[in-house]
N, CA, C and O of each residue as an XYZ file, in Angstrom:
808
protein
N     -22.294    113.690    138.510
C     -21.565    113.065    137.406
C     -22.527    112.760    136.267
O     -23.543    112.108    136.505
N     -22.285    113.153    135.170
C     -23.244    113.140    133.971
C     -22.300    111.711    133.221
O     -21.164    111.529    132.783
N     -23.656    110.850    133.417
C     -23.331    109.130    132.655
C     -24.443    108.878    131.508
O     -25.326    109.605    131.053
N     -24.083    107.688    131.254
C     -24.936    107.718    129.621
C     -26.443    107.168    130.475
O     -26.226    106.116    131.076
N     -27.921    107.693    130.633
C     -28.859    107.295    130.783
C     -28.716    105.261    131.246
O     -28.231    104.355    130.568
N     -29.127    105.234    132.120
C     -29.523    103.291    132.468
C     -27.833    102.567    132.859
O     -27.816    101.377    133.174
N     -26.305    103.455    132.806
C     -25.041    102.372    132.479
C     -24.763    102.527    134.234
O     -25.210    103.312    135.071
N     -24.258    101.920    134.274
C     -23.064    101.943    135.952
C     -22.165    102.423    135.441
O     -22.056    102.974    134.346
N     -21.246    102.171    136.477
C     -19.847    102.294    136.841
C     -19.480    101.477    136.242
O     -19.041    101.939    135.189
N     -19.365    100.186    136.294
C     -18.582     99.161    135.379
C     -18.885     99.337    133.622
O     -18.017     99.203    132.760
N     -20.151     99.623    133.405
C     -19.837    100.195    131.896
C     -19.896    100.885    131.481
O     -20.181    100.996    130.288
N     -19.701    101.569    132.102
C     -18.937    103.231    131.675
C     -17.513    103.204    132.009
O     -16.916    104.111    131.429
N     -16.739    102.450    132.769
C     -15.607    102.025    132.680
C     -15.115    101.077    131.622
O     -13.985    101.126    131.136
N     -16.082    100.180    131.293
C     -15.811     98.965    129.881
C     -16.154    100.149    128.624
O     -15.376    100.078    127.672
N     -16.999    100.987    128.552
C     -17.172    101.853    127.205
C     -15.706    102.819    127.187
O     -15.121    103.286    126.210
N     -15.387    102.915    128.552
C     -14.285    104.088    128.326
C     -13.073    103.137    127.660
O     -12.316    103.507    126.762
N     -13.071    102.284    128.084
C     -11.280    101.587    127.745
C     -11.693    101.190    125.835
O     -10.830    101.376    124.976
N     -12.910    100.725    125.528
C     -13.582    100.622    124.276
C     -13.204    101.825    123.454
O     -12.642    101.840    122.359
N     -13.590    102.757    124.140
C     -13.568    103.686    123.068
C     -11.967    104.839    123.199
O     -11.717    105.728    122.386
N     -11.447    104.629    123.927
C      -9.966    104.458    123.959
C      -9.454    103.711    123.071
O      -9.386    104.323    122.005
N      -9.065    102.685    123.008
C      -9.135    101.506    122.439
C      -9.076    101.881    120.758
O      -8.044    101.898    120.088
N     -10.675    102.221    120.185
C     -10.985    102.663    118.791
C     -10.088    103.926    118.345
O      -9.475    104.240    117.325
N     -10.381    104.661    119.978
C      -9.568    106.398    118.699
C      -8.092    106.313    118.903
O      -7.463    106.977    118.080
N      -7.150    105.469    120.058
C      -6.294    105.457    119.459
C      -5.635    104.496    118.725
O      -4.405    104.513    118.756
N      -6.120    103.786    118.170
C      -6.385    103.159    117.315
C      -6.246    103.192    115.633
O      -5.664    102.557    114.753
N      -7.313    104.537    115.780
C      -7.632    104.844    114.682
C      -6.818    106.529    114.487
O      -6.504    106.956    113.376
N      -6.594    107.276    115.730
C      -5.950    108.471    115.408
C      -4.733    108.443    115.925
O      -3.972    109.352    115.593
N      -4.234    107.357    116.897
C      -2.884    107.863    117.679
C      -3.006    108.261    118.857
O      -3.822    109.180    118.935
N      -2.495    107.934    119.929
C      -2.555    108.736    121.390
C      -2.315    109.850    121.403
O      -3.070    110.596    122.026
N      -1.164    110.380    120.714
C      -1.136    112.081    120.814
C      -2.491    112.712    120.099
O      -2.972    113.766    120.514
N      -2.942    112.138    119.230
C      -4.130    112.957    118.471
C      -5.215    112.740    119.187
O      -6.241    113.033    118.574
N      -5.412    112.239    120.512
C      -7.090    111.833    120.664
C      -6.207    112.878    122.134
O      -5.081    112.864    122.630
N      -7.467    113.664    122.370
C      -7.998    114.404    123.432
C      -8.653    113.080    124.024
O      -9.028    112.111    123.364
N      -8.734    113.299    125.928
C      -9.893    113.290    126.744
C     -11.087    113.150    126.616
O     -11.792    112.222    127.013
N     -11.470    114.417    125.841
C     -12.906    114.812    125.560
C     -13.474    114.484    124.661
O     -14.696    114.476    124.515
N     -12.317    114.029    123.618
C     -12.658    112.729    122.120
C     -13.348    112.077    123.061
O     -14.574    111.964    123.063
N     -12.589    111.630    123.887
C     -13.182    109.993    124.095
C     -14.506    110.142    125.563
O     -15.299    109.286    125.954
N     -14.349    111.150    125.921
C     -15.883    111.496    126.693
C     -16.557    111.429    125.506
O     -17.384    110.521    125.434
N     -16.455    111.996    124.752
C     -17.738    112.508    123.236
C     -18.243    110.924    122.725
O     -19.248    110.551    122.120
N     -17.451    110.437    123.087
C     -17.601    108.887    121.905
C     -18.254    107.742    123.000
O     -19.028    106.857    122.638
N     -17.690    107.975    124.713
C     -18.447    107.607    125.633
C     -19.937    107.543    125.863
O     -20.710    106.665    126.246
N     -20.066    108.970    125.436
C     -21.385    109.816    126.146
C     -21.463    110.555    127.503
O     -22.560    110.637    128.056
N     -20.745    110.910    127.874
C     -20.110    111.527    129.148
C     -19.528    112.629    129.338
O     -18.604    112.716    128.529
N     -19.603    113.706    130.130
C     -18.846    114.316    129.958
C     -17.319    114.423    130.773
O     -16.937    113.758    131.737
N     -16.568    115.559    129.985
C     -14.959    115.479    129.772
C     -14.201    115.094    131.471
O     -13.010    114.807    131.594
N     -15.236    115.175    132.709
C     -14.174    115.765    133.697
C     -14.789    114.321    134.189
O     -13.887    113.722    134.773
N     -16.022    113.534    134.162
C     -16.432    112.203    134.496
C     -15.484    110.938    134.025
O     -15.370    109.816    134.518
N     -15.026    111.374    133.205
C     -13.518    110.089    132.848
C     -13.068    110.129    134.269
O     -13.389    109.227    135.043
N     -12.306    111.182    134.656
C     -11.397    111.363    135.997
C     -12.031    110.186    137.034
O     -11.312    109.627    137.861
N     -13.306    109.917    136.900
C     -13.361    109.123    137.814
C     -13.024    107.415    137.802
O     -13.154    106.714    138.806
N     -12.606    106.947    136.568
C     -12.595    106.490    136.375
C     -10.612    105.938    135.744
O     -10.122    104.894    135.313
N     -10.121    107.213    136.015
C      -8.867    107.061    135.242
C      -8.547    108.387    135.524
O      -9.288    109.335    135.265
N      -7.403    108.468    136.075
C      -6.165    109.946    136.554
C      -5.915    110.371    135.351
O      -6.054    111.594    135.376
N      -5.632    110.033    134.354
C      -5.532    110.369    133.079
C      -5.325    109.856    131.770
O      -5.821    108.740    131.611
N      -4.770    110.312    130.835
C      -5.078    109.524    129.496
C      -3.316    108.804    129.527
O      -3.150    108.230    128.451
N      -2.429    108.726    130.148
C      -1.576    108.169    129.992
C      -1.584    106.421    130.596
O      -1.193    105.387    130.054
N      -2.302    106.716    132.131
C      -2.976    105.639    132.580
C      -3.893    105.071    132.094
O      -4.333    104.107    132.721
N      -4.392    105.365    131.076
C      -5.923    104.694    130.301
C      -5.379    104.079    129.724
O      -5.811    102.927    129.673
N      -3.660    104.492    128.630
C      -2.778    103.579    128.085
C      -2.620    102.578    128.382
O      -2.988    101.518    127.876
N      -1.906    102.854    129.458
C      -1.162    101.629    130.040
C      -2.404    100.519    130.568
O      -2.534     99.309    130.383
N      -2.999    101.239    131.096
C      -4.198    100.143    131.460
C      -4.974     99.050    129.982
O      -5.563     97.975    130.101
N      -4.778     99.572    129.124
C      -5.434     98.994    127.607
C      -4.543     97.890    127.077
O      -4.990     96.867    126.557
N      -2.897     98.229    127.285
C      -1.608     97.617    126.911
C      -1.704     96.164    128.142
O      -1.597     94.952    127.954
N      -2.004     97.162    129.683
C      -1.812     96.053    130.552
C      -2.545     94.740    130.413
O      -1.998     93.637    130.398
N      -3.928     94.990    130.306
C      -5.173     94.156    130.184
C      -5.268     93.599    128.634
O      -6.152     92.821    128.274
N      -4.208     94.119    127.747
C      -4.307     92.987    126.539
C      -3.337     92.128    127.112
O      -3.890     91.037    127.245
N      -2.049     92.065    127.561
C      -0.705     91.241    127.878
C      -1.411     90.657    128.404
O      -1.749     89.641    127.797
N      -2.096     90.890    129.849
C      -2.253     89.423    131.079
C      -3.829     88.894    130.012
O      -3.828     87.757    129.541
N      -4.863     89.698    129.790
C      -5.800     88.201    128.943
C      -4.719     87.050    127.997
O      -4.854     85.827    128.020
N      -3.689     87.785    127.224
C      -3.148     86.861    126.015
C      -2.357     86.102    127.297
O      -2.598     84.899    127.198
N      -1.634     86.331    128.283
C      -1.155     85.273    129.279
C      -2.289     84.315    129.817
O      -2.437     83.094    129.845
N      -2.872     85.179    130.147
C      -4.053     83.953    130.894
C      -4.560     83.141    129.860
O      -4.292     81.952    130.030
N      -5.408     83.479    128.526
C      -5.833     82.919    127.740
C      -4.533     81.458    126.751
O      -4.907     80.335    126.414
N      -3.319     81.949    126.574
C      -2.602     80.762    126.632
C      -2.640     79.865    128.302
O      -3.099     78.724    128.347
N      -2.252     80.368    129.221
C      -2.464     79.069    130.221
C      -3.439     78.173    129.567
O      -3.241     76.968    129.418
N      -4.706     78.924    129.107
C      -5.552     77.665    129.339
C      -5.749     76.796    127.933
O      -6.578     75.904    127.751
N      -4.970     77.190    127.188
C      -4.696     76.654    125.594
C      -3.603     75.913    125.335
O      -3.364     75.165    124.387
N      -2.951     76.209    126.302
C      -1.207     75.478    125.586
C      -1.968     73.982    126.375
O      -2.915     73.746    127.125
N      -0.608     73.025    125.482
C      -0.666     71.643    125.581
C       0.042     71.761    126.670
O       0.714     72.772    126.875
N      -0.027     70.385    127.818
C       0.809     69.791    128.715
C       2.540     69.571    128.183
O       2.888     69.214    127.057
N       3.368     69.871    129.249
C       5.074     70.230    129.204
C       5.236     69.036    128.438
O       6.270     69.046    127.770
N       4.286     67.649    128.287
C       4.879     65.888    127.777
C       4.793     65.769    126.514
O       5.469     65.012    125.817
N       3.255     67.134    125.864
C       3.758     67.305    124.020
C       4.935     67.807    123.487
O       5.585     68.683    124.059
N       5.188     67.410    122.641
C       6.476     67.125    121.659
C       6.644     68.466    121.410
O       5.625     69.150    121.325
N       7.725     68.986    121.274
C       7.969     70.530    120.930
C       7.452     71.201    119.298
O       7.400     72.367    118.905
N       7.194     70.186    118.762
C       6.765     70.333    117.084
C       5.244     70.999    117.770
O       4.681     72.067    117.532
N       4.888     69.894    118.686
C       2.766     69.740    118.760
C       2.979     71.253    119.231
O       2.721     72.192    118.477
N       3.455     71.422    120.495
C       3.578     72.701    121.645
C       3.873     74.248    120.066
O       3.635     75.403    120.417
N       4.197     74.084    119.051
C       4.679     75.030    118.522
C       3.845     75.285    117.593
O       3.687     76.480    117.340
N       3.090     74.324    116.832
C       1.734     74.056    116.435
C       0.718     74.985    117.398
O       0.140     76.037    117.128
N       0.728     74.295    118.455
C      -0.455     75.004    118.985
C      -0.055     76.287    119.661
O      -0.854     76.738    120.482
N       1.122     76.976    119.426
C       0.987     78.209    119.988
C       1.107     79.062    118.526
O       0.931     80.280    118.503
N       1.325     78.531    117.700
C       0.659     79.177    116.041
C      -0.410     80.102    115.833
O      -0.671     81.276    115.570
N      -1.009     78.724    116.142
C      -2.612     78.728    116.090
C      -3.267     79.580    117.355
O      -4.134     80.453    117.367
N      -2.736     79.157    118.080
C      -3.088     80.534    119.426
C      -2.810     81.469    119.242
O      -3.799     82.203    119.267
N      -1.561     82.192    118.953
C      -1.291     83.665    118.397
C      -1.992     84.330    117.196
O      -2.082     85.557    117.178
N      -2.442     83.661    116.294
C      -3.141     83.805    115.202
C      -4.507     84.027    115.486
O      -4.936     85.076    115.005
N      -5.300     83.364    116.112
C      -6.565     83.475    116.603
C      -6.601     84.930    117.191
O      -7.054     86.005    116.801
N      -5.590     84.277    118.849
C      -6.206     85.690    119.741
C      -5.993     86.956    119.233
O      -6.792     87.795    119.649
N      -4.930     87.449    118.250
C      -4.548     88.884    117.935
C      -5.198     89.099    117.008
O      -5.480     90.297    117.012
N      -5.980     88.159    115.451
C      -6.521     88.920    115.128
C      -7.998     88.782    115.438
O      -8.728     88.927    114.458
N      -8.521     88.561    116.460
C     -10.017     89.210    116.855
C      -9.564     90.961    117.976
O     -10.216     91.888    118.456
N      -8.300     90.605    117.922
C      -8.202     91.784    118.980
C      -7.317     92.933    117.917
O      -6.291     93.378    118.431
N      -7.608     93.378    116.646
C      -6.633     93.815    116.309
C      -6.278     95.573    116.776
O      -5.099     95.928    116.780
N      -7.049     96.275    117.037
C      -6.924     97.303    117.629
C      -6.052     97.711    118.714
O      -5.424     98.768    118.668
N      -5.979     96.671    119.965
C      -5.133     96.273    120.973
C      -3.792     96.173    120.391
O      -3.004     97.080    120.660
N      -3.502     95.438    119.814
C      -2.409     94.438    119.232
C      -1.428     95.927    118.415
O      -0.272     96.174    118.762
N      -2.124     96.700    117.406
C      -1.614     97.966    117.220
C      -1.454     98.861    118.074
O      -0.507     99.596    117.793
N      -1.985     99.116    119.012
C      -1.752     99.992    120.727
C      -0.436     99.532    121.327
O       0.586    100.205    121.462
N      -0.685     98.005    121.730
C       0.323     97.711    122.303
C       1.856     97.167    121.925
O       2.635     96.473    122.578
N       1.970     97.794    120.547
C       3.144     97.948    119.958
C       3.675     99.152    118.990
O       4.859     99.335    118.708
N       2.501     99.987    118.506
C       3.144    101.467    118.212
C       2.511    102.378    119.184
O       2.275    103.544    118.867
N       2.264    101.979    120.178
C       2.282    103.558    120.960
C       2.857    102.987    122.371
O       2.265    103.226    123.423
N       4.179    102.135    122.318
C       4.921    101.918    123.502
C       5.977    103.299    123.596
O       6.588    103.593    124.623
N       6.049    104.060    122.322
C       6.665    105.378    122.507
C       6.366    106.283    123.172
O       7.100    107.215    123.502
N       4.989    106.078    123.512
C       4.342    107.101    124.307
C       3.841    106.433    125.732
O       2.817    106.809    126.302
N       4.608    105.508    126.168
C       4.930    105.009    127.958
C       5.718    105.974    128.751
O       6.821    106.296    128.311
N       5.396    106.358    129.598
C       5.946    106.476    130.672
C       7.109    105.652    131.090
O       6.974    104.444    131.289
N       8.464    106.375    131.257
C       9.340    104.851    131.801
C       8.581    103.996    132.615
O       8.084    103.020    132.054
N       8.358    104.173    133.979
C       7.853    103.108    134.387
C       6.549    102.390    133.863
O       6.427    101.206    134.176
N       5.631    102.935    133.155
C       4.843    102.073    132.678
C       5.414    101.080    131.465
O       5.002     99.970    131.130
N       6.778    102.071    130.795
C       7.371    101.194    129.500
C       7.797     99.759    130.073
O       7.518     98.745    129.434
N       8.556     99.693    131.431
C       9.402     98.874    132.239
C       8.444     97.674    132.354
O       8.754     96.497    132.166
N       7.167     98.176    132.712
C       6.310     97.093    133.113
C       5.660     96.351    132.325
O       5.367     95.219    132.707
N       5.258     96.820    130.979
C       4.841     96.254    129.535
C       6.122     95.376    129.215
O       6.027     94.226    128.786
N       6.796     95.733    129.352
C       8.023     95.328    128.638
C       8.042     93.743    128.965
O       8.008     92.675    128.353
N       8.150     94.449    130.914
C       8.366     92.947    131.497
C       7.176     91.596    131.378
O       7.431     90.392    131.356
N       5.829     92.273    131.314
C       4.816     91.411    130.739
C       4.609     90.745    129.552
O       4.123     89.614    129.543
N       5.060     91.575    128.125
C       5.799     91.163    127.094
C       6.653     90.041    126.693
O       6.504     89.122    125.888
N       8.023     90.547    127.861
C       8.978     89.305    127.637
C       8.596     87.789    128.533
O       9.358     86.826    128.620
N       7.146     87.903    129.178
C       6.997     86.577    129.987
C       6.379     85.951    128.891
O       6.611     84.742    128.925
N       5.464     86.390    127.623
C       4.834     86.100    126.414
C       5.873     85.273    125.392
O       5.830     84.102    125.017
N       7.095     86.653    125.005
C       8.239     85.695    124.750
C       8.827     84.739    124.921
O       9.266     83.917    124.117
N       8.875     84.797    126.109
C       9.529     83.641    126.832
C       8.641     81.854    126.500
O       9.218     80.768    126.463
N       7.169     82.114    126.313
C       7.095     80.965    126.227
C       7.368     80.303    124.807
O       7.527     79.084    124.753
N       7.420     81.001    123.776
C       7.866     80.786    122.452
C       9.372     79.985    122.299
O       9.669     78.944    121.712
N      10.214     80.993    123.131
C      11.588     81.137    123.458
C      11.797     79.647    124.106
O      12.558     78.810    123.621
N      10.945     79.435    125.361
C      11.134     78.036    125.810
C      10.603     76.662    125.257
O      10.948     75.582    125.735
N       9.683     76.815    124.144
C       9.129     76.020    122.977
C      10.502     75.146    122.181
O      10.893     73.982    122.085
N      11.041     76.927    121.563
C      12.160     76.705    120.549
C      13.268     75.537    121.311
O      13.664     74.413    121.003
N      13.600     76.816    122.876
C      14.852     75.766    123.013
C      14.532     74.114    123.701
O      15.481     73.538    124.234
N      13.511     73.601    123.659
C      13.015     72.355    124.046
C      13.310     71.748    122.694
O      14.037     70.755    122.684
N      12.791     72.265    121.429
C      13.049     71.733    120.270
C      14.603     71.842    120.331
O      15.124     70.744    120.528
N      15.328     72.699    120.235
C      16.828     72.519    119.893
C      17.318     71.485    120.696
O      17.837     70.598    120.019
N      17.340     71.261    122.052
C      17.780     70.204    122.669
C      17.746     68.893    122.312
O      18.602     68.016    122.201
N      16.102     68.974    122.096
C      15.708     67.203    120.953
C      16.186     67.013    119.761
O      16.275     65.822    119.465
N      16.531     67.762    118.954
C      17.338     68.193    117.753
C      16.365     67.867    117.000
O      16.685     67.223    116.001
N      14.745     68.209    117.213
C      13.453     68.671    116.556
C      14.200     70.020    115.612
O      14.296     70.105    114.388
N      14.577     70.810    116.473
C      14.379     72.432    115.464
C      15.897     72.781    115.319
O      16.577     72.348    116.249
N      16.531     73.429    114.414
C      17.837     73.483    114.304
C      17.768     74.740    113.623
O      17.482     75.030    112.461
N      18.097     75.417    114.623
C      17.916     76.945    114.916
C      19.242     77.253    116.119
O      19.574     76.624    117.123
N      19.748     78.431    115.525
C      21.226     78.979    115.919
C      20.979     80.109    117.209
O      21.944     80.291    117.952
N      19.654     80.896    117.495
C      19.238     81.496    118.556
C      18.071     81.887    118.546
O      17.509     82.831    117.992
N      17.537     80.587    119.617
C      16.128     80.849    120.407
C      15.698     81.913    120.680
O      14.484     82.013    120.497
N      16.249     82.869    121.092
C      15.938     84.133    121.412
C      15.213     85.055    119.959
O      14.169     85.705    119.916
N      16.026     84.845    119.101
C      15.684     86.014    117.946
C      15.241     84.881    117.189
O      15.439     85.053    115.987
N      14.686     83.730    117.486
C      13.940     83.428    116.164
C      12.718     83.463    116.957
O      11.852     82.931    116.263
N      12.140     83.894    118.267
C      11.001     83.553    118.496
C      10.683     85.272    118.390
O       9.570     85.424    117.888
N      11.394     86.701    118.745
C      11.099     87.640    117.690
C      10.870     87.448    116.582
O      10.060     88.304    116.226
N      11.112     86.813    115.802
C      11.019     86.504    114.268
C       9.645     86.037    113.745
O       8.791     86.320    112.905
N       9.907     85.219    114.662
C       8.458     84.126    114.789
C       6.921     84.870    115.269
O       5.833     84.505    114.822
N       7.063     85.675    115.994
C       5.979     86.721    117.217
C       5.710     87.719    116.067
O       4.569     88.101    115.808
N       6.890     88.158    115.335
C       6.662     89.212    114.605
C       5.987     88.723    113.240
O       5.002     89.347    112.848
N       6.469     87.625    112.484
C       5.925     87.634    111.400
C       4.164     87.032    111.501
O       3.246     87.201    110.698
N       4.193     86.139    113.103
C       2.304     85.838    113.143
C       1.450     87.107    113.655
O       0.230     87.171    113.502
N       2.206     88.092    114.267
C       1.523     89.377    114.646
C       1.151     90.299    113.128
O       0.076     90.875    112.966
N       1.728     90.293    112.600
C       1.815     91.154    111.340
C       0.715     90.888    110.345
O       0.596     91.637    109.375
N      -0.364     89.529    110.587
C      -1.482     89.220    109.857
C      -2.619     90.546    110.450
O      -3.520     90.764    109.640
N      -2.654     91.184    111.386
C      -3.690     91.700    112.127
C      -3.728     92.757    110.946
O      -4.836     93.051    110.497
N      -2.347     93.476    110.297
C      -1.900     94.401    109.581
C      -3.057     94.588    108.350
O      -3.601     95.659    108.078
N      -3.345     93.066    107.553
C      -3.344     92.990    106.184
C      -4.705     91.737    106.019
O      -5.303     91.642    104.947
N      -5.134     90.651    107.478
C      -6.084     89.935    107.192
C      -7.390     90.309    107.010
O      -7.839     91.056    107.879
N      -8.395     89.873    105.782
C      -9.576     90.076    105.514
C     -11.029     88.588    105.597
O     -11.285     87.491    105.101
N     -11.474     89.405    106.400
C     -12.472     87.840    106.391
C     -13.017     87.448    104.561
O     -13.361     86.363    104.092
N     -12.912     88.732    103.923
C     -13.520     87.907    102.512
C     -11.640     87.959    101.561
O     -11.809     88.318    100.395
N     -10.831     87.813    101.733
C     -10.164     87.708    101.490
C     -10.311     86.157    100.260
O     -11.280     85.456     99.968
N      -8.474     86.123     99.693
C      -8.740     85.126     99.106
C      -8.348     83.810     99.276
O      -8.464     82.948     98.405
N      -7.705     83.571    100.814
C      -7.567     82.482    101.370
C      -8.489     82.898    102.230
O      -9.023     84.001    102.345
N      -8.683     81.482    103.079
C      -9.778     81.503    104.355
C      -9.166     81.001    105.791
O      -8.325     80.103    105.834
N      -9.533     81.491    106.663
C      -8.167     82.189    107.832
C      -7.498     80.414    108.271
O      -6.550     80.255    109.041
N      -8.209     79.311    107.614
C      -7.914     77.900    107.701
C      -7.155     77.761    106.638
O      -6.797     76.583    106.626
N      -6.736     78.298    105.781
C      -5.834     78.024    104.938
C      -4.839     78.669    105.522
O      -3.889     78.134    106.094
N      -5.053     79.966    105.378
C      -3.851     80.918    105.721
C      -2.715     80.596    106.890
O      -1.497     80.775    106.910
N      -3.848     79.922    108.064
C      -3.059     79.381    109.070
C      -2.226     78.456    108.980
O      -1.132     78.317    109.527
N      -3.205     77.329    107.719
C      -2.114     76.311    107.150
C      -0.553     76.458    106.808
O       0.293     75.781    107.393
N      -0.191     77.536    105.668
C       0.316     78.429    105.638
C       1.542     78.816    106.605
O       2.537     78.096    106.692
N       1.380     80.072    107.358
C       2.201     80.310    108.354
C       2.247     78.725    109.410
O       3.236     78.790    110.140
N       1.803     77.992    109.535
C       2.040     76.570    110.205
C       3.372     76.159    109.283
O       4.379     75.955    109.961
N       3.491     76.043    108.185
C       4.312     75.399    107.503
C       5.877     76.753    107.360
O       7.091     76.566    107.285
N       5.090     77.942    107.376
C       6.715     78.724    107.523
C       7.603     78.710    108.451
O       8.831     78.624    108.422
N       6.546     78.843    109.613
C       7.206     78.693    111.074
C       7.495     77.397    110.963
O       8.124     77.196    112.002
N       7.458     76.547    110.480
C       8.233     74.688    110.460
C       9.633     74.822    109.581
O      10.661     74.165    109.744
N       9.386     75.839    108.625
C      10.489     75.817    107.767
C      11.478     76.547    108.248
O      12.662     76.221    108.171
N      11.071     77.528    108.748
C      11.763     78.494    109.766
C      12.671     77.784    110.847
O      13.865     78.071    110.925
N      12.200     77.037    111.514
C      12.688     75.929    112.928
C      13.262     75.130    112.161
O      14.398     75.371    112.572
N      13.473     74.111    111.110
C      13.536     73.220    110.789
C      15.188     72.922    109.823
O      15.838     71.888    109.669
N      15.365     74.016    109.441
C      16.627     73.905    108.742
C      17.944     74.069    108.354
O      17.259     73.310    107.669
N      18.684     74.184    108.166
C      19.914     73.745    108.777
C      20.405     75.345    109.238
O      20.026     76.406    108.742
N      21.245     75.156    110.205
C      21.659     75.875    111.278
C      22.696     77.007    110.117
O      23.301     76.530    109.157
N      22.719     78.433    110.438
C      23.216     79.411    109.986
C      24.596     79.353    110.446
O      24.786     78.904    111.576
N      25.667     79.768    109.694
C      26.756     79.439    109.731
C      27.492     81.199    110.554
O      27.290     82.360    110.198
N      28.293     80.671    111.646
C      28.649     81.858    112.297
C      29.866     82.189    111.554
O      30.503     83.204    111.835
């Protein structure tokens, strides 16, 4: 097996999902060959195999391992069930904002190239996905109950909500002309305005 001079197994497995990661990323899953990403490894084309059955599984594996870090990494961020649904919504703001854009490469993978899943790998993103949702979803309807947030469906305002703090990864610049403490300020106060006002008329 031809490996990059001095790496193991484990990083040559961490360079492969890396540089996966960058080209489709940057070209698309249908446009990146195998052997792109041996070339960008340092490896050659048939030494991936050992590491990954193929480039559809390298997908799913990149999609899988962003969902469960952003699960695990909220466990250990969210406030206790006894903060107020305002604080709990606050701090999952600010958590979504942080973790996606240091990860923005991921964050574009694991939402334009869910076209290119496998059903069963689509089934299983999906379902890891909606446990992400769900805690937004169970934020909101804690607020509606307290008659904190007055919002007509929990469900599609926390799409609403997921989608418009995901969509900074799109367009944020560190020299930009807010500073990512303002900006957050910001979406803190839309998502309040968003939750906060009077209920849409059916």
């Amino acid at each position: 097996m031809a490996r990059k001079t001095g790496s193991d197994g484990k990083k040559t497995a961490t360079d492969l999902r890396a540089a996966a990661t960058a080209l489709f990323a940057k070209h698309g899953f249908a446009a990146v060959s195998m052997r792109q990403i041996a070339q960008k490894v340092g490896v050659q084309a048939g030494a991936l195999y050992l590491y990954t059955p193929n480039k559809q599984a390298l997908l799913f594996d990149i999609m899988q391992q962003h969902l469960d870090g952003l699960l695990g990494a909220w466990e250990t961020e969210k406030l206790p069930d006894s903060a107020t649904p305002l604080a709990q919504l606050q701090r999952f703001v600010s958590f979504h904002i942080h973790y996606h854009l240091d990860r923005a490469d991921e964050v574009f993978i694991a939402y334009m190239e869910l076209r290119n899943l496998l059903p069963e790998n689509l089934a299983t993103i999906s379902e890891t996905r909606r446990r992400y949702e769900l805690v937004l979803e169970g934020i909101l309807a804690a607020g509606q109950k307290t008659g904190d947030f007055q919002i007509s469906d929990c469900k599609l305002s926390s799409y609403a909500i997921i989608a418009m703090l995901t969509g900074m990864t799109t367009w944020y610049r560190d020299q930009g002309r807010l500073s990512l403490a303002e900006i957050e300020q910001v979406y803190q106060g839309l998502v309040y305005g968003a939750v906060s006002g009077a209920k849409t008329k059916s």
